[in-house]
C-alpha positions, -999 to 999 in steps of 0.1 A, spaced: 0 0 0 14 38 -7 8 61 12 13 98 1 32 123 23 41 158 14 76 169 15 67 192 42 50 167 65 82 144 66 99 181 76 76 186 102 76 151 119 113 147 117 113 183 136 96 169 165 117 139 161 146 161 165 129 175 199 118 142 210 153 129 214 166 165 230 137 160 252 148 123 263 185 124 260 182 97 232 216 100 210 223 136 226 226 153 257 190 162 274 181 196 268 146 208 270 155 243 257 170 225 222 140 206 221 120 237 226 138 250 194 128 214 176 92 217 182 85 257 178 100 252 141 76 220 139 47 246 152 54 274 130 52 252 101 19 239 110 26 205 132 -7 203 153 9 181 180 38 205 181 21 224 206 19 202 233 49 194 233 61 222 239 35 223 269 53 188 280 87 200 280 76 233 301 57 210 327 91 186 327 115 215 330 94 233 359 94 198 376 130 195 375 138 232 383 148 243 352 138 269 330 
């Protein structure tokens, strides 16, 4: 079965990808405020879960101390 993706969809998710593993420490060092970066670029170019991520890594960051 295809499936069709845009271009700009694969952009997007790989974005948040990107943040994921800043936000988990997978492959790099954790840093919420890279993966901040990562998902605000997702969210400008129109990732509707983007968002609350961003929301997640605030809550996480604020529950560790760090802001």
């Amino acid at each position: 079965m295809f499936v069709y993706c845009s271009f700009e969809s694969l952009v997007n998710r790989d974005r948040v990808n990107i943040g994921t593993l800043y936000r988990d420490g997978q492959g790099v060092s954790q840093d919420y405020t890279e993966a901040v970066i990562w998902f605000k670029k997702a969210d400008a170019a129109g990732h509707k879960g983007a968002m609350e991520s961003i929301r997640a890594v605030t809550d996480l960051s604020l529950a560790q101390g760090r802001q």
